[in-house]
N, C-alpha and C positions, 0 to 999 in steps of 0.2 A: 475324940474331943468330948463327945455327949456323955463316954460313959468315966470320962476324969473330974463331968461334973455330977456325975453320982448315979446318972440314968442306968440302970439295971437289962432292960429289956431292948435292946438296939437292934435294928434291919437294917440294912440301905438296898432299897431297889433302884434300879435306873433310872431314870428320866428318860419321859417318852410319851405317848400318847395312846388312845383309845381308837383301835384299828373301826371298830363298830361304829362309834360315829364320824371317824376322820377318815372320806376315801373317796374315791371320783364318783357321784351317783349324779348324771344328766337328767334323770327324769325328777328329782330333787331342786335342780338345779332352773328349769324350766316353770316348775310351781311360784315357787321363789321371788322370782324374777316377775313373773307375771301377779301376785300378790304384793307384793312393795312398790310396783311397776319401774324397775329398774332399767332403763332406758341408757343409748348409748355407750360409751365406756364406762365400766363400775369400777371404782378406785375402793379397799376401806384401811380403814385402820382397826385393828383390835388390841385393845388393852387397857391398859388405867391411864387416868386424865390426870398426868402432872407434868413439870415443866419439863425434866429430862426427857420424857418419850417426846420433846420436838414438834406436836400436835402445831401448834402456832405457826411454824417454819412451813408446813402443809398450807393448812389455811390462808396463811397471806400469799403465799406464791398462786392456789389458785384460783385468789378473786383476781389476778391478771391475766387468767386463761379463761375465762368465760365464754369465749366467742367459740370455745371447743365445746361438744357434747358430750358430759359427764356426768355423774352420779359419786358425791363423795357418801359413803356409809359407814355409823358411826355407832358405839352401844353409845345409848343414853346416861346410863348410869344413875337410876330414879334413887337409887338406895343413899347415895349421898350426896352431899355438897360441899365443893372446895372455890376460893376465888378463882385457880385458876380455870376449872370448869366454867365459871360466871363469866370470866373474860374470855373464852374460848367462844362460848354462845353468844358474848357481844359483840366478838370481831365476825362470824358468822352473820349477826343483823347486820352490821353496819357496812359489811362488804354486799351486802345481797343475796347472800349467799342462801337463804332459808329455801327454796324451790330443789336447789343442788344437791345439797344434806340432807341423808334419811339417814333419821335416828333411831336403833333397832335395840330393844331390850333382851336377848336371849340368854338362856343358861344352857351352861357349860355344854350339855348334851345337843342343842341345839345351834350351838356356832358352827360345827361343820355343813348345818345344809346352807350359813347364811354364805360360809367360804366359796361353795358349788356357784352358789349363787354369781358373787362378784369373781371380778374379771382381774383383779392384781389386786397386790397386797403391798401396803407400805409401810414399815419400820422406820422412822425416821428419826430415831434415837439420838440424844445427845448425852458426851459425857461432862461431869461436871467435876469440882475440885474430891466430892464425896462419894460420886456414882458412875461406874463404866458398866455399858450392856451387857450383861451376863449370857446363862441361858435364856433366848425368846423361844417360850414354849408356841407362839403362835407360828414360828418358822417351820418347825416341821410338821404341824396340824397342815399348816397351808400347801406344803408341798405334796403331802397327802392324797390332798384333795386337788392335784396336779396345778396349781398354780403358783404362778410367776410372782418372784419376792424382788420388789424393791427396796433397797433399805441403805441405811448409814454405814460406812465402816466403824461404828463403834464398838468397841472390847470384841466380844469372842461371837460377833454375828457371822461374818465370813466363814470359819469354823465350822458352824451349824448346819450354812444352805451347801458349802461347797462346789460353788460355779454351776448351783440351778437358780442363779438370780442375779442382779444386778446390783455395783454396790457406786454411791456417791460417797463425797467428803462427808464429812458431818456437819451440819450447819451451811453447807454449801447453795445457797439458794439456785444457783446457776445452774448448776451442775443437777441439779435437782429437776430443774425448770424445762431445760433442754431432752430431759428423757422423759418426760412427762409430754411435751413438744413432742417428739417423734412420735410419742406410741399415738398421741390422735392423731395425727397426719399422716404415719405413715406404717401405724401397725407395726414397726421398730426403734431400733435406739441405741444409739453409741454412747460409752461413759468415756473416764477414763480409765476403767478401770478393763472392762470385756465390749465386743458388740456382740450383739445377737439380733438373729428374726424371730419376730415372736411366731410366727409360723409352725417354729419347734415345740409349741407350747400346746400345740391343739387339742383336744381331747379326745383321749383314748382310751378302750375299755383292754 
């Protein structure tokens, strides 16, 4: 396609990631943790603040789990501004949520220590009439760095983790809610889709 529009010099490498920065490293992972003081369960999300990635869907389901012990971590994203960024930090104040959310600026080389760090990963991806989830490069960075993927079945995410992770509807609040539920109560979690103990998940060198 590139070179019928005139491009002369064409590659295609694969998609994948930087084994150097993306990998199990515990004593990374303890710095971390103890410099952001991430406490209790660490939930994050990583990637860009718009309506499809679902961000919203996260945030209101968990200003109704507050009675659990959590940490959501979030990049800030200083470099720009979008409304729906502006309304993501408004529903964040207006739930109470500002003590729960730590918002972390890191670049690119830098996200795998923040991965070590937290304790699950959620994709909570929606498709739209213009957009289904494609490649999420953050799916196998995270798996990488041996952690557990929660995510939407949208477009080609299944695909990606291949039954190291857990999948909900998409927009599914419930479904969402209820495995979010198990893992702080009981360290597991049935979908509809697979159950697992996260036991399986433990770290190992």
């Amino acid at each position: 396609i590139y070179k019928d529009f005139g491009f002369n010099n064409v590659i295609k490498i694969p998609l994948g990631f930087d084994s150097k920065h993306f990998k199990i490293d515990l004593a990374i992972r303890k710095n971390i943790k103890l410099q952001y003081d991430f406490k209790g369960i660490t939930i994050a999300y990583f990637g860009r603040f718009v309506y499809e990635k679902g961000i919203h869907i996260l945030i209101n389901l968990l200003s109704a789990l507050k009675e659990f012990e959590w940490i959501l971590v979030m990049d800030e994203f200083k470099d720009y501004k979008t409304n729906y960024i502006t309304d993501i930090k408004s529903s964040i104040n207006s739930n109470s949520l500002q003590s729960r959310v730590k918002f972390i600026n890191p670049n690119h080389k830098e996200i795998g220590q923040f991965i070590n760090a937290i304790d699950k990963v959620i994709v909570p991806s929606l498709s739209t009439n213009t957009w289904v989830k494609q490649y999420g490069r953050i799916i196998p960075e995270a798996l990488a760095c041996g952690k557990l993927i929660i995510a939407s079945n949208s477009g080609a995410i299944l695909m990606l983790f291949n039954n190291h992770g857990i999948l909900f509807k998409e927009g599914d609040t419930n479904g969402l809610t209820k495995i979010l539920k198990n893992i702080f109560i009981n360290n597991k979690f049935i979908s509809n889709f697979n159950e697992f103990d996260l036991s399986d998940y433990a770290y190992k060198k």
